[in-house]
LOLUMVEX-815123 format. One record per residue (C-alpha): residue number from 1; chain; x, y, z. Coordinates in steps of 0.5 Angstrom, whole numbers, padded with zeros to 4 digits. Layout:
<kolvos>
nr NUM, kette A, u X, v Y, w Z
...
</kolvos>
This chain:
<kolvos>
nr 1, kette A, u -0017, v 0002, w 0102
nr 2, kette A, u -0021, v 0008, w 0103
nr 3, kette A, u -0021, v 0013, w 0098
nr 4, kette A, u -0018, v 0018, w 0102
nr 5, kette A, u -0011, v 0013, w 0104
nr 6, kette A, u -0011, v 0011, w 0096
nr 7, kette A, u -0010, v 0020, w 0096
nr 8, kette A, u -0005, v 0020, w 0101
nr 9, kette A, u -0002, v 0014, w 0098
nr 10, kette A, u -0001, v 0017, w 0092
nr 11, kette A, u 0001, v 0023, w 0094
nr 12, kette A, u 0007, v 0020, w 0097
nr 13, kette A, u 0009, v 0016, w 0091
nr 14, kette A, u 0008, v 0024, w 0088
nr 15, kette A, u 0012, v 0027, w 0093
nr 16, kette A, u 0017, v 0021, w 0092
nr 17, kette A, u 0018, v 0022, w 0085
nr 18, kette A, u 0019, v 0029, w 0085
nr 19, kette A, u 0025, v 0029, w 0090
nr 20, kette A, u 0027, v 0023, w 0085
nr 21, kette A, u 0028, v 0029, w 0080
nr 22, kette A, u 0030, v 0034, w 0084
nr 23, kette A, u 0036, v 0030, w 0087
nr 24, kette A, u 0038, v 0028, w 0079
nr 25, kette A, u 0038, v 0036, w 0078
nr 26, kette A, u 0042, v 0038, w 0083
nr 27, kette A, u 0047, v 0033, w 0081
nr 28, kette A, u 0047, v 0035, w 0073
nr 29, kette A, u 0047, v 0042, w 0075
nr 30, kette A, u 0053, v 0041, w 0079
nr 31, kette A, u 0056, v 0038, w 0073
nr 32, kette A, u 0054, v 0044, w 0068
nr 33, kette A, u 0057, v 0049, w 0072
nr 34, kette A, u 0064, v 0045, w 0072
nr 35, kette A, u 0064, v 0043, w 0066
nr 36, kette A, u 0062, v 0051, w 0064
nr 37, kette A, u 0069, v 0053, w 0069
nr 38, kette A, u 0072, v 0049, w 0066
nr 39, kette A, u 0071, v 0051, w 0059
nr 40, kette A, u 0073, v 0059, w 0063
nr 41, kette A, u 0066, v 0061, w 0063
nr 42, kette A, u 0065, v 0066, w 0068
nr 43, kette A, u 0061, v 0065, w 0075
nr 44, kette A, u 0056, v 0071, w 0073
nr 45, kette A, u 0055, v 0068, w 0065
nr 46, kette A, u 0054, v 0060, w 0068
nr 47, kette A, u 0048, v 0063, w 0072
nr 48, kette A, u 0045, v 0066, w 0066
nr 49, kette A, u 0046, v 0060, w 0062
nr 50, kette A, u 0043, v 0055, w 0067
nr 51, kette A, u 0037, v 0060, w 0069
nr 52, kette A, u 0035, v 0060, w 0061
nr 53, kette A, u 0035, v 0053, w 0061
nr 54, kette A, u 0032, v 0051, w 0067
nr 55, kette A, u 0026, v 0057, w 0065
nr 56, kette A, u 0026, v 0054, w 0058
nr 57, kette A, u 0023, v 0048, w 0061
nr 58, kette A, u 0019, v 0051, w 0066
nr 59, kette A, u 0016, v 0055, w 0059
nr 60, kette A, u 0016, v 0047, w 0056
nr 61, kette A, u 0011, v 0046, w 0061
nr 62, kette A, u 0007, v 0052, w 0060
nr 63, kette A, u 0006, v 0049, w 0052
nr 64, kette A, u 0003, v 0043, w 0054
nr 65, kette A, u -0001, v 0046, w 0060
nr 66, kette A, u -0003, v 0050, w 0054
nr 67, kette A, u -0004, v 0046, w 0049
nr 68, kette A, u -0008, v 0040, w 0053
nr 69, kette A, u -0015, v 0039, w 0052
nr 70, kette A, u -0021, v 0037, w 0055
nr 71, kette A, u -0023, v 0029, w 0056
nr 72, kette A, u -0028, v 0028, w 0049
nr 73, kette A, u -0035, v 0031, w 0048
nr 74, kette A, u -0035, v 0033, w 0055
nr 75, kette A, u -0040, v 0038, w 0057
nr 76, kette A, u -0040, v 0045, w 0057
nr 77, kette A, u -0039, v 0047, w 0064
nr 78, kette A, u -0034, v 0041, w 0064
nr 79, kette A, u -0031, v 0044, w 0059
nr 80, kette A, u -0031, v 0052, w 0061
nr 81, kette A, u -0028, v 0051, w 0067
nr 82, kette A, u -0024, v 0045, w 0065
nr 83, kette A, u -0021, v 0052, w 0060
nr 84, kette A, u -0021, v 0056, w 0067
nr 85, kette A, u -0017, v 0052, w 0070
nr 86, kette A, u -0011, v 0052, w 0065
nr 87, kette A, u -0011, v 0058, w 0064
nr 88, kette A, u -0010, v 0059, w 0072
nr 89, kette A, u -0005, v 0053, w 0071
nr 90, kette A, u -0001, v 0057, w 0065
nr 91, kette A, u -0001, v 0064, w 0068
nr 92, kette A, u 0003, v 0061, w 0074
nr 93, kette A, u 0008, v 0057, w 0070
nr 94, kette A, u 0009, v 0064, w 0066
nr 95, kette A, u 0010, v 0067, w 0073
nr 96, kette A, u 0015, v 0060, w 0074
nr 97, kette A, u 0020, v 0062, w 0068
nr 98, kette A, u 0020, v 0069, w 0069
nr 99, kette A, u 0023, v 0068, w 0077
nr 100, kette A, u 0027, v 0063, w 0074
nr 101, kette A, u 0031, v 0066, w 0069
nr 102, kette A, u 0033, v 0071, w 0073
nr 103, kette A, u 0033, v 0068, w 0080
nr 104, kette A, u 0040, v 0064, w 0079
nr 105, kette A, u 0045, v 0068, w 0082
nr 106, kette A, u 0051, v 0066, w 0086
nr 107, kette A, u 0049, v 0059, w 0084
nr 108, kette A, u 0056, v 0058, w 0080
nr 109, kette A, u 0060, v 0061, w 0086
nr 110, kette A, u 0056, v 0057, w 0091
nr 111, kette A, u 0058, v 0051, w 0087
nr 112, kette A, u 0065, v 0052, w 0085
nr 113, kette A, u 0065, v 0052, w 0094
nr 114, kette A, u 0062, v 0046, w 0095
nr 115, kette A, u 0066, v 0042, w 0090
nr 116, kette A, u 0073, v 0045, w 0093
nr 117, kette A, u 0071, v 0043, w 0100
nr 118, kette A, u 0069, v 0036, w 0097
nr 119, kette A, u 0076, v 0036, w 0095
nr 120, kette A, u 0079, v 0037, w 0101
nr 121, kette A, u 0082, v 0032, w 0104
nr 122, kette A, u 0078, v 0028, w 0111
nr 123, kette A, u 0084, v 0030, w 0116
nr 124, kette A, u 0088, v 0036, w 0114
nr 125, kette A, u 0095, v 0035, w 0116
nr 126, kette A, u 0096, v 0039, w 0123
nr 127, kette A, u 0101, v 0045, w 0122
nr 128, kette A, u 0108, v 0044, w 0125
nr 129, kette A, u 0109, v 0047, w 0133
nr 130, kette A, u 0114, v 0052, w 0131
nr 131, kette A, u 0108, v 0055, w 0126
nr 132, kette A, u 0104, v 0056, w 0132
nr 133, kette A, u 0103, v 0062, w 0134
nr 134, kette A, u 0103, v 0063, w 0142
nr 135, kette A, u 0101, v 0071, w 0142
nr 136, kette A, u 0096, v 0072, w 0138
nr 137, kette A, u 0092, v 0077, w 0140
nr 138, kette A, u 0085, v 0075, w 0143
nr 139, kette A, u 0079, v 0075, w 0139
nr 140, kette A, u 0073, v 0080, w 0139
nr 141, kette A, u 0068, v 0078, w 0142
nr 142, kette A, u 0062, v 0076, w 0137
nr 143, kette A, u 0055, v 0079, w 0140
nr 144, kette A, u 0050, v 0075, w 0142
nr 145, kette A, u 0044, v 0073, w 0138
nr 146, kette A, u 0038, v 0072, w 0144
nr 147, kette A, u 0032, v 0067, w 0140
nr 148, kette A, u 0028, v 0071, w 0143
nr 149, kette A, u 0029, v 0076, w 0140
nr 150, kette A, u 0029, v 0073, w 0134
nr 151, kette A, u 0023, v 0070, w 0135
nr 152, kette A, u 0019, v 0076, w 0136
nr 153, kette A, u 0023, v 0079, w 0131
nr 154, kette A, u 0019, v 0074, w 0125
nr 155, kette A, u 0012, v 0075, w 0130
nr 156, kette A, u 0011, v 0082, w 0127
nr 157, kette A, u 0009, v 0079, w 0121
nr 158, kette A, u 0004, v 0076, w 0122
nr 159, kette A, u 0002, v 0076, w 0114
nr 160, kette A, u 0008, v 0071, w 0113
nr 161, kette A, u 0006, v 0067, w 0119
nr 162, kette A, u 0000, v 0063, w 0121
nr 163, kette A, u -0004, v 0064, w 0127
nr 164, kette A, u -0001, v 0061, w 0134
nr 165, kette A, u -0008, v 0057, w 0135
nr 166, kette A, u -0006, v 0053, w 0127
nr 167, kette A, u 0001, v 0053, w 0127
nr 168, kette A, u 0003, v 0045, w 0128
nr 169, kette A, u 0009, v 0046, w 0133
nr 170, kette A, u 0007, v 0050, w 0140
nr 171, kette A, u 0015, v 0051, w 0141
nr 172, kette A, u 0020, v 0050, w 0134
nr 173, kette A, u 0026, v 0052, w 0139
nr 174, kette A, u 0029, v 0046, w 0137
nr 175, kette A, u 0029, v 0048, w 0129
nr 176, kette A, u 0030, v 0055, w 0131
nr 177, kette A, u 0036, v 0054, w 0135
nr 178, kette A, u 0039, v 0048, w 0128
nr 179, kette A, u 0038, v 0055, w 0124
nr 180, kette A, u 0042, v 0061, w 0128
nr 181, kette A, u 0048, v 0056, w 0129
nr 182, kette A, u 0048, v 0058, w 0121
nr 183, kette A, u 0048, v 0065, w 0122
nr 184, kette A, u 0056, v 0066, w 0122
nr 185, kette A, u 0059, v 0071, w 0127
nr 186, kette A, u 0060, v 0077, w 0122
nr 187, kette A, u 0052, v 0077, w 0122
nr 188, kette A, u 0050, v 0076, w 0128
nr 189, kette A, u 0051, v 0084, w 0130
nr 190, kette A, u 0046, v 0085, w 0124
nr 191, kette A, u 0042, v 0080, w 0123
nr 192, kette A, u 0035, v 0082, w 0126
nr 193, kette A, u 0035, v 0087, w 0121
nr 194, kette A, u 0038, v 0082, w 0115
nr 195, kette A, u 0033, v 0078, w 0116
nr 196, kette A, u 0027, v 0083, w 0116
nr 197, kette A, u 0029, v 0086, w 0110
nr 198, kette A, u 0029, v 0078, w 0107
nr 199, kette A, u 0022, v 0079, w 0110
nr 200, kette A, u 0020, v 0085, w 0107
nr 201, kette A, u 0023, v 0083, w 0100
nr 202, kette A, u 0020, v 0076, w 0100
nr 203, kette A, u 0012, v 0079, w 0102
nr 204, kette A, u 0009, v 0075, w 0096
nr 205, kette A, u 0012, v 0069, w 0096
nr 206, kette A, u 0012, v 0068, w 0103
nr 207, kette A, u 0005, v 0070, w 0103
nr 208, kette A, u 0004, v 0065, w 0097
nr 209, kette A, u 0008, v 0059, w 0101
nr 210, kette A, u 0003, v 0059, w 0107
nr 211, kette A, u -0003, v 0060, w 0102
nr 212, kette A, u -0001, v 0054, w 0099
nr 213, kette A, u 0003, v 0049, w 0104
nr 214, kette A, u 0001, v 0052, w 0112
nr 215, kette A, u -0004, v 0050, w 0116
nr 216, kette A, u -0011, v 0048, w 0113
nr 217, kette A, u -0008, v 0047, w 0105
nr 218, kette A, u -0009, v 0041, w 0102
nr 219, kette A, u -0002, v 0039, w 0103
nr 220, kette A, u -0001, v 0039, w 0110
nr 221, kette A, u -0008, v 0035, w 0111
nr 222, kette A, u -0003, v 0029, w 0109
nr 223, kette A, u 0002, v 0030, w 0115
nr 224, kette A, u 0008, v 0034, w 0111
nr 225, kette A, u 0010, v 0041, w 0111
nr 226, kette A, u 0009, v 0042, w 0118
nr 227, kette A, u 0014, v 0048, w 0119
nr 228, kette A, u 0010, v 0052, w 0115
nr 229, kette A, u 0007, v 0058, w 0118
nr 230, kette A, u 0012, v 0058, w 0124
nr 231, kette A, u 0015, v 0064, w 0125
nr 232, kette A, u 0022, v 0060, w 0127
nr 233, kette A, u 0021, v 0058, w 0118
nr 234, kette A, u 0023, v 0065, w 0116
nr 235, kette A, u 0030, v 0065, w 0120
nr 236, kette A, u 0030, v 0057, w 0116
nr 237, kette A, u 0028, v 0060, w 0110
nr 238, kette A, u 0033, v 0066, w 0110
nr 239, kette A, u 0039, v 0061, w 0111
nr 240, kette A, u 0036, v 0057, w 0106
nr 241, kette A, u 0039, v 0062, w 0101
nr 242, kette A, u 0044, v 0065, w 0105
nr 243, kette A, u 0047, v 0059, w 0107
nr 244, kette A, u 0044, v 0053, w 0105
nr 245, kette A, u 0050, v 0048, w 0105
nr 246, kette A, u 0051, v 0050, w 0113
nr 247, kette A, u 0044, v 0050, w 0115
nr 248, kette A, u 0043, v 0043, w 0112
nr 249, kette A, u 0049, v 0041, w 0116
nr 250, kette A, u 0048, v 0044, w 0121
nr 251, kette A, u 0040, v 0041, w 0121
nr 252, kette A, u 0043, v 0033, w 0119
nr 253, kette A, u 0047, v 0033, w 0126
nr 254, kette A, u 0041, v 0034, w 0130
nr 255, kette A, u 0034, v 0034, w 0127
nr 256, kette A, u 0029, v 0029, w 0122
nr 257, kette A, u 0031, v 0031, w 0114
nr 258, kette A, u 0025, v 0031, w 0112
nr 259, kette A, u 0022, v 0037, w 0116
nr 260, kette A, u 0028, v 0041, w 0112
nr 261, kette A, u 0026, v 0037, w 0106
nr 262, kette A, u 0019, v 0038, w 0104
nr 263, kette A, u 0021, v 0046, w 0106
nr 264, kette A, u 0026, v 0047, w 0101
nr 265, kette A, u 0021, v 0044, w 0096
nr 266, kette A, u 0015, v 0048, w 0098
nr 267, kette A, u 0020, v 0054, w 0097
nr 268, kette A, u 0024, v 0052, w 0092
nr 269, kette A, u 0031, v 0055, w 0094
nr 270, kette A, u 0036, v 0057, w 0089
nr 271, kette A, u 0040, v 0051, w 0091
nr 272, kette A, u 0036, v 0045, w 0093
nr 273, kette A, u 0040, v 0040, w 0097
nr 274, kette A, u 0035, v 0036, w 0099
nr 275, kette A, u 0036, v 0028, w 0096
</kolvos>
């Protein structure tokens, strides 16, 4: 076996392990925010009190990084940039629990709908004739929301997308169209504008994602995170916070999960759905 394939092998079982993790925690932290309803702790207090635990084990992380060492007698620039390296790696994970303990809203809401629509029975019971009502008014129209446009909305930030010649899908219409049937109808009126302010708001983060997961990143020379840089990924990106049960739904009844997967960890979302 080449040293290369040993690196992706491991990578993988890496990869593999992580998501391990991740699905653990998405289902403790379901429990969590049902035992604290239960116990009549508000939605607002409940994402508090998860976001400090989830920070506090990011700051967990940041004390082991920190306090590790170079392996025994090594040599001075060894050494040095052994130090540099931790300091970089510690300064992020800073970066990490300070975004975290205050990036858990709508977490407990979103949670408590979930678990309500789990509840619901498989085959709602149809509603007896005479409750039907025959003259309902017609519903407003809903506007249309062209691709195109959307497209061409998400091209105008070329510092969150990578150049048309690296990206690794030609066409991500497919992914595109998976993402707007996520965008509900009171949205769609909006919804360019919606999603540049996103844009806006994310600048670094997104600039970050693509630094370390677009084309030409280590990562993407293993053959995952392949949506990264596509301008398509901002609409994805913007509906894996807004609506992230609805585009996983969506996005299971028509395209491979692991697309969507390797996405919501590069970003780490609020709500993680991934298994």
């Amino acid at each position: 076996m080449s040293t290369e394939q040993h690196d992706a092998d491991a990578y993988g079982q890496e990869l593999a392990a992580i998501s391990h993790h991740q699905h653990d925690a998405t289902s403790a932290r379901l429990t969590v925010f049902q035992a604290l309803a239960a116990a009549g702790i508000g939605h607002e207090q409940a994402d508090d009190i998860v976001a400090k635990l989830e920070a506090g084990a990011v700051a967990g992380a940041h004390t082991w990084i920190s306090e590790s060492s170079p392996p025994h007698k090594p040599e001075p620039r060894f050494e040095d940039g052994w130090f540099a390296g931790v300091r970089d790696v510690a300064s992020y994970l800073l970066r990490i629990a300070d975004t975290t303990a205050h990036a858990g809203r709508g977490r407990a809401a979103s949670s408590a709908m979930l678990v309500a629509h789990l509840q619901q029975p498989a085959f709602p019971t149809p509603a007896a004739p005479e409750a039907t009502a025959t003259d309902e008014p017609a519903p407003a129209s809903v506007p249309p929301l062209e691709a195109k446009d959307v497209l061409a909305a998400a091209e105008r930030f070329p510092w969150a997308v990578a150049a048309p010649g690296t990206r690794h899908w030609p066409d991500g219409s497919d992914f595109l169209e998976a993402a707007l049937s996520a965008v509900g109808d009171e949205e769609r009126a909006g919804y360019i504008e919606r999603l540049a302010v996103f844009v806006e708001e994310h600048r670094a983060r997104l600039e970050e994602l693509l630094r370390a997961y677009g084309p030409g990143s280590r990562p993407a020379s293993h053959g995952r995170y392949a949506l990264v840089g596509q301008p398509e990924t901002l609409v994805i990106l913007e509906r894996m916070e807004a609506a992230p049960f609805l585009l996983r739904g969506r996005w299971e009844e028509e395209l491979e999960t692991v697309f969507l997967d390797d996405l919501e960890f590069a970003w780490g979302p609020r709500i993680r759905l991934s298994r």
